[in-house]
N, C-alpha and C positions, 0 to 999 in steps of 0.2 A: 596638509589640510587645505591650504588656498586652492591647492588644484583639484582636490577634489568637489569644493565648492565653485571652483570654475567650471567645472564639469558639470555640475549639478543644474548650475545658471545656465547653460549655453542654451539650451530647447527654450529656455524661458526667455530667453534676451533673443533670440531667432525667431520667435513667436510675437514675442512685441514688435521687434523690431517691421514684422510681414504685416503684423498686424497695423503700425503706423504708416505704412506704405500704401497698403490697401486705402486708407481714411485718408489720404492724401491725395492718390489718385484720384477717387472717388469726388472729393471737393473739387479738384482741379478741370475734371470733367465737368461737374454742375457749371463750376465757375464759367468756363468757358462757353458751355451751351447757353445759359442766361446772356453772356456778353453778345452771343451771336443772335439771339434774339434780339435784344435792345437794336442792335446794330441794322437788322433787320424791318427792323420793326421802324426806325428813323428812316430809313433810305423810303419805305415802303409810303412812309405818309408823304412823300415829296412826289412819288414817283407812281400812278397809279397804271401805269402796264404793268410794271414788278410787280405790285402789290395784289395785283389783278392773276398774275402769271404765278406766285409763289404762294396766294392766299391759301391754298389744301395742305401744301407741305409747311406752311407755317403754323395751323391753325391743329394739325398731327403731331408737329413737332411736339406742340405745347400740352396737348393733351397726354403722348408719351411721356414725357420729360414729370409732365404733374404726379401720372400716373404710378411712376419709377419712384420718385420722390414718397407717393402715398403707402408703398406697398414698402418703402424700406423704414419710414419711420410706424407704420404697423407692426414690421414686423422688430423694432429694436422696441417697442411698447410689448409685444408678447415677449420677447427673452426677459424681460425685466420683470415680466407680470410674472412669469413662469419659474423664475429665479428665486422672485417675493416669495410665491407659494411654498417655493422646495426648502426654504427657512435657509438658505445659503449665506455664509458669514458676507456682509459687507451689502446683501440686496436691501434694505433699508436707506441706506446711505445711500445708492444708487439711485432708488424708485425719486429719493427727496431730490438729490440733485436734476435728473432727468424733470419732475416738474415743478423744480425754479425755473428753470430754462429754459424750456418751453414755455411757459407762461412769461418769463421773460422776454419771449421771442414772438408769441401767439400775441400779446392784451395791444402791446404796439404797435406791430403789426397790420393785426386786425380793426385798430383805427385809424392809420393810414390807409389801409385796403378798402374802409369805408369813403373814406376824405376822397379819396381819387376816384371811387367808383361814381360818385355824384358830380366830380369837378368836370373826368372824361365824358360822364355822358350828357350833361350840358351843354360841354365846349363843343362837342361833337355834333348838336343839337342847334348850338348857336352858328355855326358853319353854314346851313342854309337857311334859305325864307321862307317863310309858308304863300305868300303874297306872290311872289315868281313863280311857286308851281303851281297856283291857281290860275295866275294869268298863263300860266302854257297849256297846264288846260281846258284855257277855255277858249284858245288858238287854235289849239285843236279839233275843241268840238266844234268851233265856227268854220275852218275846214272841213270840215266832217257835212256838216249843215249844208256849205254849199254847196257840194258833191252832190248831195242826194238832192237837190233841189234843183240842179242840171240835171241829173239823171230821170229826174220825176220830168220834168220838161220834155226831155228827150225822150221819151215813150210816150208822152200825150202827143207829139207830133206825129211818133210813128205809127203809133192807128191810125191818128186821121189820114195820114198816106194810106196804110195798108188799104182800107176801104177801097180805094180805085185800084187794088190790084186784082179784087175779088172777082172780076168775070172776065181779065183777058187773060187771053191766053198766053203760053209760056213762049212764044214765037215774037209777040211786041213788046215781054217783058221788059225788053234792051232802053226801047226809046223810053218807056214811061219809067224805067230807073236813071234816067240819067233830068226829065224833069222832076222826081223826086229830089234826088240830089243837090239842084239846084235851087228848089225849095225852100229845103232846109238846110243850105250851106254846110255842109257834111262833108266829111272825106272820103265813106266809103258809101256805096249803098249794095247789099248784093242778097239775089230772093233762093232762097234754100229748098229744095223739093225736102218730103217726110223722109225720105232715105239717106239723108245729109249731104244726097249730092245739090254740086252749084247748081243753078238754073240761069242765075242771069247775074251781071255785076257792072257796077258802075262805078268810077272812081279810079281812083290809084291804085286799084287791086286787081284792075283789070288786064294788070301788066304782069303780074307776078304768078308763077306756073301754077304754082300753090297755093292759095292764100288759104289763112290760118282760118281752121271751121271750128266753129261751137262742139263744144263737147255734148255728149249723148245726155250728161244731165242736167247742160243747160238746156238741149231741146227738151228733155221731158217738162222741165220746170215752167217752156214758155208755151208746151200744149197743155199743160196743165191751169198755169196762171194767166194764157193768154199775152202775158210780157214778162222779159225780165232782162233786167238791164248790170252789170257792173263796170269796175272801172281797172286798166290795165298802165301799167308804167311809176305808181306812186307806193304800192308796197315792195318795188325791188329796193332791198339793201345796195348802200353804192350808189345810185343812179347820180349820174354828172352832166343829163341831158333831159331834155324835154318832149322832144322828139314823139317818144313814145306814149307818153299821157294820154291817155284819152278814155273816154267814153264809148259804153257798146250796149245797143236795147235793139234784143232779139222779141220780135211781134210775129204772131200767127196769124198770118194772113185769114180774112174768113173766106167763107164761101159762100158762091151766087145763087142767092134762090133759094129750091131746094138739093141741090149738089150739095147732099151731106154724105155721098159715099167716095167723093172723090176724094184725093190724096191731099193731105191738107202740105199749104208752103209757108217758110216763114222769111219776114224780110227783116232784115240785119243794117243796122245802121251805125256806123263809126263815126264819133262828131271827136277831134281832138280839141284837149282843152287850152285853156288860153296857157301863155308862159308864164305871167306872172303869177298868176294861182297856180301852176306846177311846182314854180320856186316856190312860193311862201308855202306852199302844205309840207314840199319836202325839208322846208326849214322849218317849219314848226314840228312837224313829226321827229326829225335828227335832234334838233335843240331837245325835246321831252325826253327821247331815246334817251339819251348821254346824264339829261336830270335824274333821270330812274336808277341809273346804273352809277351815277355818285351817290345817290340815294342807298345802293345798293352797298357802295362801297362804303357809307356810312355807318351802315350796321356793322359790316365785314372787322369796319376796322376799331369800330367797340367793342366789339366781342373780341378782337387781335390787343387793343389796351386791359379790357377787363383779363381774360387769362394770361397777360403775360404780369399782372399784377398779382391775380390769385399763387402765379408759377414763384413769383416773389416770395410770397408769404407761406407759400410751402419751402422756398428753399432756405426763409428764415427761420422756419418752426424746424427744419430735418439741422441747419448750421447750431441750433441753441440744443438740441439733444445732442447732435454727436457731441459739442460742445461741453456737454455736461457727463456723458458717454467717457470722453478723454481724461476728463479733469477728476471723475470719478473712478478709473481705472488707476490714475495715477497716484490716487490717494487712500486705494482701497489697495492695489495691488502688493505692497508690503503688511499689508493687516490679513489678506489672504492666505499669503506668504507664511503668515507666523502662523494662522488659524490650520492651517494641510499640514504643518508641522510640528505644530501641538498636536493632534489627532493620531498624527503617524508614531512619534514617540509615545502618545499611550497607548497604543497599539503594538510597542516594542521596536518600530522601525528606526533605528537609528543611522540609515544607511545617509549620507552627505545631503544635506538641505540645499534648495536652491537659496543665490541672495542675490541682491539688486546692488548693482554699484553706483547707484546716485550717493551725492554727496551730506544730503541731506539727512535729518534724524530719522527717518522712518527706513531706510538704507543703513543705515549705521546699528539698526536696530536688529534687522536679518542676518546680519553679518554676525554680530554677536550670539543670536539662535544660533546659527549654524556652527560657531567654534564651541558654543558650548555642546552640541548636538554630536561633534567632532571627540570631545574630551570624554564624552557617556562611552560613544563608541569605541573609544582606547582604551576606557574601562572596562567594556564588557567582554572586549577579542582578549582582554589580560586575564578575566577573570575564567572567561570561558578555556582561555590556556590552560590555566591552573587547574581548570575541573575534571578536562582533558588529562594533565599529567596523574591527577588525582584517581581519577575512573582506571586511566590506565597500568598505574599500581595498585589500583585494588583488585581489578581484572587478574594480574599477575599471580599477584599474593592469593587469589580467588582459585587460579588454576594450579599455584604451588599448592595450595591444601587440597583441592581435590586430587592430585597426584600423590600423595601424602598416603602410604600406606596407615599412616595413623590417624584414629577418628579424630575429631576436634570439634567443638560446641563453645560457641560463644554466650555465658547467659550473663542476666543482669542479676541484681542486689538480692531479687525475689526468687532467680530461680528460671527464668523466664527466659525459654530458646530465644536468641539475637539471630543466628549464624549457627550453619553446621555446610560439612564438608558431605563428599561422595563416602570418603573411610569412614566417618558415622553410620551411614546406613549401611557399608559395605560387612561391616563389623555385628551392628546391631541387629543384621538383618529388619529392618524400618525402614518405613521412608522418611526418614527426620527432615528433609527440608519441608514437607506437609506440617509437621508440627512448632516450624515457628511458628512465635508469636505466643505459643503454649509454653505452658509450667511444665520441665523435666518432669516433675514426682505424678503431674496428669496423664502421664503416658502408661499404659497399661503393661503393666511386668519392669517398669522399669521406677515402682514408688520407692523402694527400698534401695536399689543403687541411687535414687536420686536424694533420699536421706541421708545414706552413708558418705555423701559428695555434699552436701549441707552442714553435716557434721564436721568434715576435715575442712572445710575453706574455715568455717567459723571458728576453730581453734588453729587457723593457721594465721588468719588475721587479727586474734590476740595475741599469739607466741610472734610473731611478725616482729614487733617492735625489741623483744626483750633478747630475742635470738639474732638476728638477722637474716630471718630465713627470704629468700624470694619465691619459692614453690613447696608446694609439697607434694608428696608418693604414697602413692596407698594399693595393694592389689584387694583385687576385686571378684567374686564369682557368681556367674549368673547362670538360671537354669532358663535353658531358649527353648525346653520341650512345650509341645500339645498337650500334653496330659500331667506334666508336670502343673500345667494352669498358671505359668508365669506369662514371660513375652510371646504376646499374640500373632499369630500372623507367619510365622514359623512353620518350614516343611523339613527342619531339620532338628532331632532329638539330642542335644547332648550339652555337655555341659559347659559356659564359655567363660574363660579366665580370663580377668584383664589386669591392666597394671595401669596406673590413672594417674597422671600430676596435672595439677591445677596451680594459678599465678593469676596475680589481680592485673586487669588494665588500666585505661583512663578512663574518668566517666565512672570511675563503683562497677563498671565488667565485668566479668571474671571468664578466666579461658580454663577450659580443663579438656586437655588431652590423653587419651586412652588406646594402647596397641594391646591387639589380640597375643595371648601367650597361650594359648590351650592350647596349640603345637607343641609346643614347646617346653609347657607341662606334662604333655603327654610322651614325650621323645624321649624326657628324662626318668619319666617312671619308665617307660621301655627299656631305658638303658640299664637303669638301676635293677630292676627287674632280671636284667640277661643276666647281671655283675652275679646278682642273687643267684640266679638259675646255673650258673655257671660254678662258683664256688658249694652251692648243694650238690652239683654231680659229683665233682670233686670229692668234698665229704666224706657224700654219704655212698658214692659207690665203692672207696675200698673198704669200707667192711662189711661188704653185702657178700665179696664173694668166702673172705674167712668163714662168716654166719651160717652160712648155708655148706657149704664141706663139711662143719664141725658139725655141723646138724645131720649129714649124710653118713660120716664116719660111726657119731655115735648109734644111728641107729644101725650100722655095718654090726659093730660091735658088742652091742646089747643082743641082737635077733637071736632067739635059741637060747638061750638064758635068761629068760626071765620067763613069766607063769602069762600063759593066754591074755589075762586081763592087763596085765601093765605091758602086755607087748602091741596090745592096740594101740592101748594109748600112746605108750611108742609111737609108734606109726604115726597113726591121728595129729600127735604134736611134730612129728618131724615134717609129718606134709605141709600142715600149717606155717612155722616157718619158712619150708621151701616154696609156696604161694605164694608167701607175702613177701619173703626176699624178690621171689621174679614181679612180684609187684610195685616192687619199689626200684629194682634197676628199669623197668618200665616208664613209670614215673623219673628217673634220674635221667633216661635215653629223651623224652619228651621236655625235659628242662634244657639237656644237652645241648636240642635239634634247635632250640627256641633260640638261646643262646649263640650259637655257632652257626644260624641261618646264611647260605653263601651270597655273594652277594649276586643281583641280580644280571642274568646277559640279556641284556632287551634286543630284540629283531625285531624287524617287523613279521607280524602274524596275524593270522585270521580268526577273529574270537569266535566267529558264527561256527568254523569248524570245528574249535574246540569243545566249544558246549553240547555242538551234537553229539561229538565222539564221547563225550563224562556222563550226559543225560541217557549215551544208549545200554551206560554198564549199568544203571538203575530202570530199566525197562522190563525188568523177569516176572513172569505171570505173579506170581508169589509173595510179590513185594507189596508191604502191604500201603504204602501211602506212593502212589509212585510220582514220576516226573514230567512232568508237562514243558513245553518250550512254545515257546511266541520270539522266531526270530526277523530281525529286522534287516533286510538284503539291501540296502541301503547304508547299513555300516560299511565304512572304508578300513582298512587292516590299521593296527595300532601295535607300537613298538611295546612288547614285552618278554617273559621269561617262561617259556611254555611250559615245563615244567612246576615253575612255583604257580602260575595260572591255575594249572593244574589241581594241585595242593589245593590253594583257593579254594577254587570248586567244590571240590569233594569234601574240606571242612563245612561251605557254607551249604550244601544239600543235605548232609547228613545230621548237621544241627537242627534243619527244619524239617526233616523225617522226624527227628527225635521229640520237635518240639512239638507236630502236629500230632506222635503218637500219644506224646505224654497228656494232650487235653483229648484223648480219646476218640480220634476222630482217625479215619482212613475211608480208601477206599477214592477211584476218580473223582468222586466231587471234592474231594478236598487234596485233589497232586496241589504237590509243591511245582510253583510256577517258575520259570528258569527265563529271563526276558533279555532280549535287549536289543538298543533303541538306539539310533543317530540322531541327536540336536544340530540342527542346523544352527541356532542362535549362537551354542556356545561353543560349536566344534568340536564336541568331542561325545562317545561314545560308553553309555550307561549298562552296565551288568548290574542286574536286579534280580534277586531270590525271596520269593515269597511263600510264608506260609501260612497253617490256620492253626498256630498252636495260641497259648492262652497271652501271647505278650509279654513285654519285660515291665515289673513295678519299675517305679520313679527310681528307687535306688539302683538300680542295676541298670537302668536305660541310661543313665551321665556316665557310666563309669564302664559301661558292655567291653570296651576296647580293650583295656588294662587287663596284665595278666592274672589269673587266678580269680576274676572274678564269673561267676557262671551259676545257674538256676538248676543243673543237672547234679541228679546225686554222687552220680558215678564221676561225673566229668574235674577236668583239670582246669578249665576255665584259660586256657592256652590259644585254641580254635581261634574264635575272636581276634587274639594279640596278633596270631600268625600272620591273622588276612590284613590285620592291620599295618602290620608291619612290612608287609611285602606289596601292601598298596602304597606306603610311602617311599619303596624304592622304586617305583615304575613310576611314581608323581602321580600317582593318581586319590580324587579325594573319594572316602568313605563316610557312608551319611546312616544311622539307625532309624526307626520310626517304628511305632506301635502302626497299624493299618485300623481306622475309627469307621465305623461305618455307623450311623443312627446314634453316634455316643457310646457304642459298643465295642472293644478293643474285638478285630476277627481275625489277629495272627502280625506278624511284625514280617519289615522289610528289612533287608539288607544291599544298599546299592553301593556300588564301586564305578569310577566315573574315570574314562581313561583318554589319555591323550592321541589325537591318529597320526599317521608319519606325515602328513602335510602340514600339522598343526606344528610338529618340531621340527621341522625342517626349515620352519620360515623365519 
């Protein structure tokens, strides 16, 4: 038992155990991701490159990590919900534990997760001034201010220059850009033709192969606006010098007069700005830059405290369910346990329960299911043994009785088929196992044997006591004909003897067994019969021959002496005795032959030949009922005695000549039919002689076989015994029957049913 109970446990203790593994990892993992956050998450507020550099993949993490969290405590809230609904032993207890737990882990929680959300984003808030980025921007826009306040300067100068440029020509351009230049203290000064080639330059540009030209839409912007001026050196990121700063106001030269088709030029002026307004704008623009982007980082890193708070309060609401998950398994899992085992036992499964080997009472308590579940099942392999040996002896005793040449019937107190064997119906010719359950006396043709079997139990089980009888004997005789109008269902006429002992069982039972004797009745009237026919020859044939000499002599010796009239008579009486002597050594030759029949040489032979060769000696125009044949070329040869075959024959056609003349009938439509047939079912090969004379009454159809019985005036009633008797030395059986057609008897059959040489040879 324990090992099968170990056995039973192993998948369950393998499953938990995968299953504990799993919820372990699982924690272990969270644990470890929250700790690298945290860790994370402290280096990053010290350190704003990291925090700058790692802020995507920290800010993913957390949203993964929540994510992961969200969709597994989802999804152990639907097994639970799902569980609830399917009405499953122990989901109750479950759904309750899951939310204490959660609510134990959630109410908490989520006021800390409040508490901090306000403390971070205050402290977070408290970190800078609002005062300092006012004052940066307003360092800025006063940078900003005085940019454009040089730059508006510097295009009000340079029109007033342009104007003297308007009517020289492009050949003195040189000198009057160089007292431009020193005009207005500029670095560059240089005049543009509309084509954006140079024209003229003055300054420090005038060295350089190249110097840098206005773009296509600063020229549109300053034919358009007449000036337009920006500023180059203070939006480069980086910059460590000064150098470059400066100032540029590109002006459209006009034109002189009416010269409004000429090519318009524009003059470009470069004034660098001072160093110390380079420094302070790039210092105040860097300072703001860096404020914005702590600014920036301020958010960054509230939203980096608030989710890794929220990731908290998920990973303590997912800790307080599995929590509750565990705690619930562990205390439901033996009530489980006994619930799939109770179920399975009334369902008849008593194959080995799983159990739990904890130490505790709900363990101790599976263990006990299971040995008792153990002890049913050592019950029921015993019991089912026993039903086994039991089926198996009744199977036995079931095929002993149907082998049982003798019928048997089991009935009860009333009467009432229990049990019947094959030799029941083999016998009764019925199908008696159809009629259990039915009352013997409700069986049609069998009311009166089943009185006269009512009558002997009932005085057997009064005399029982005073005698000591255990059975009794009683014979019996039944008539199984059609027209007799006894037992139904009958294709055979005659009459069946039986011999019946009956014995009480257990339970008020009763068995009554019954073997056929109408063989055996019949063998001994045959016999007795010969004994008869045999001692009558004897008898009466020696003084048939004195009778008849003394009867011959005297009329020797009387003839011629005596007068005409008493010499007839003479005559007349001596013939008469000598008639009736050769009529009775006839009759004594016929008792003889019965008597002294040889006994049979069986060969094998071919019946179909012989019927033709017997039916063709009754074939003469003349005859007045003749013979007909329907043979069957499918018969195989059958061991018999050609000779008494023979005999056969010629009794059984000439009794149905006799019997079809005696109802006054001849002529083809009414030949006597001459058949025979090969049964494949029963193997063996049926001679059938049929006529259309008037039938045998009831009395003479049970008894046709027996000698001396017969319906002819003239006959010895022998014919019948003959065929009868020489059919039971070939083994073969013989069967009588009236032929009924519409209720109408139209002439009786006589079949003989013979064995073929395969059939005894095997």
């Amino acid at each position: 038992m324990s090992q099968s109970n170990q056995s039973g446990s192993a998948p369950l203790a393998q499953t938990s155990k995968t299953l504990r593994w799993t919820l372990g990892f699982g924690a272990a993992v969270m644990t470890s991701i929250g700790l690298v956050l945290l860790f994370l998450l402290t280096q990053a507020t010290d350190n704003r490159e990291m925090y700058e550099r790692n802020y995507a993949r920290l800010f993913a993490l957390n949203v993964v990590v929540a994510a992961t969290l969200l969709l597994v405590i989802g999804w152990v809230v639907f097994k639970l919900l799902v569980r609830y609904k399917q009405g499953r032993f122990g989901s109750r207890l479950l759904v309750k534990l899951a939310a204490v737990f959660a609510l134990a882990g959630f109410v908490p929680g989520m006021l800390i997760y409040v508490v901090s959300y306000q403390f971070v984003s205050r402290s977070i808030e408290s970190w800078f001034d609002i005062k300092v980025e006012g004052a940066l921007e307003a360092g800025l826009n006063l940078g900003r201010a005085t940019l454009d306040t040089l730059s508006t300067d510097l295009v009000g100068k340079t029109r007033a220059v342009a104007t003297q440029l308007n009517d020289s020509p492009d050949v003195t351009a040189g000198l009057l850009l160089e007292r431009v230049r020193e005009q207005l203290t500029v670095r560059d000064v240089i005049l543009w033709g509309a084509n954006g080639q140079m024209i003229s330059v003055a300054g420090a540009s005038k060295f350089e192969i190249n110097p840098e030209r206005p773009s296509t839409q600063q020229f549109r912007a300053a034919r358009s606006q007449r000036a337009v001026t920006w500023i180059e050196g203070l939006d480069e990121s980086g910059a460590t010098t000064t150098s470059r700063a400066r100032i540029k106001a590109l002006v459209m030269v006009p034109r002189a007069g009416l010269d409004m088709l000429g090519d318009a030029r524009f003059l470009m002026v470069t004034q660098d700005l001072p160093d110390t307004l380079v420094a302070n704008a790039l210092a105040v623009t860097q300072a703001y830059r860096e404020y914005q982007e702590r600014a920036l980082a301020r958010d960054g890193l509230r939203r980096m405290y608030i989710g890794t708070l929220t990731l908290s309060l998920f990973l303590a609401v997912f800790g307080a369910v599995l929590l509750a998950i565990l705690l619930g398994n562990q205390i439901t899992r033996p009530l489980l346990l006994l619930a799939q085992g109770v179920r399975e036992v009334a369902r008849g499964d008593l194959t080995p329960k799983a159990v739990l080997q904890g130490r505790d009472e709900l363990g101790g308590l599976t263990r006990s299911f299971a040995q008792m579940t153990q002890q049913l099942l050592d019950a029921r392999l015993a019991l089912e043994h026993s039903m086994e040996d039991v089926n198996a002896a009744r199977e036995n005793l079931q095929t002993i009785l149907d082998y049982l040449t003798a019928g048997v019937l089991v009935l009860d107190a009333q009467g009432v088929i229990q049990s019947t064997n094959a030799g029941a119906t083999r016998i009764l010719k019925l199908p008696m196992a159809a009629f259990e359950g039915r009352k013997l006396s409700d069986i049609e043709g069998l009311e009166e044997f089943a009185k006269s079997v009512q009558r002997q139990f009932d005085a057997f089980l009064g005399e029982r006591s005073e005698h000591g009888l255990d059975h009794w004997q009683q014979s019996f005789e039944l008539g199984t004909g059609r027209a007799a109008g006894t037992v139904a269902g009958l294709h055979e006429d005659r009459l069946l003897t039986l011999v019946a002992r009956g014995a009480e069982l257990p339970a008020h039972a009763r068995l009554l067994v019954f073997d056929d004797i109408s063989e055996i009745v019949s063998a001994q009237r045959a016999q007795a019969w010969g004994e008869v026919a045999q001692r009558l020859a004897h008898e009466i044939k020696n003084p048939l021959t004195p009778i008849q000499l003394a009867a011959e002599r005297l009329e020797m010796k009387l003839t011629g002496k005596v007068a005409p009239p008493e010499q007839a008579l003479l005559t007349k009486s001596v013939k008469t005795i000598v008639d009736q002597v050769d009529a009775m050594k006839r009759l004594v030759n016929e008792f003889r032959d019965y008597a002294r029949l040889p006994a049979a040489e069986l060969r094998p032979m071919d019946l179909n030949s012989l019927v033709t060769e017997v039916a063709h000696l009754y074939s003469g125009e003349n005859v007045n009922v003749p013979v007909r044949i329907e043979i069957d070329v499918r018969c195989p040869k059958i061991r018999g005695d050609e000779q008494q075959l023979r005999q056969v024959l010629h009794n059984l056609v000439q009794n149905a000549q006799d019997a079809t003349e005696s109802a006054g009938r001849s002529g083809v439509a009414y030949s006597v039919l001459v058949r025979t047939h090969w049964s494949t079912s029963s193997g063996r090969v049926r001679l059938s002689v049929l006529d259309h004379g008037m039938g045998f009454a009831d009395s003479i159809l049970k008894r046709a076989f027996e000698p001396y019985v017969t319906t002819k005036v003239k006959g010895t009633g022998l014919g019948l015994a003959v065929v009868k008797k020489i059919a039971d030395e070939h083994g073969a059986r013989t069967d009588l029957s009236n032929r009924v057609v519409d209720d109408v008897i139209q002439g009786a059959q006589v079949s003989v049913s013979f064995a073929t040489v395969r059939a005894t040879t095997v």
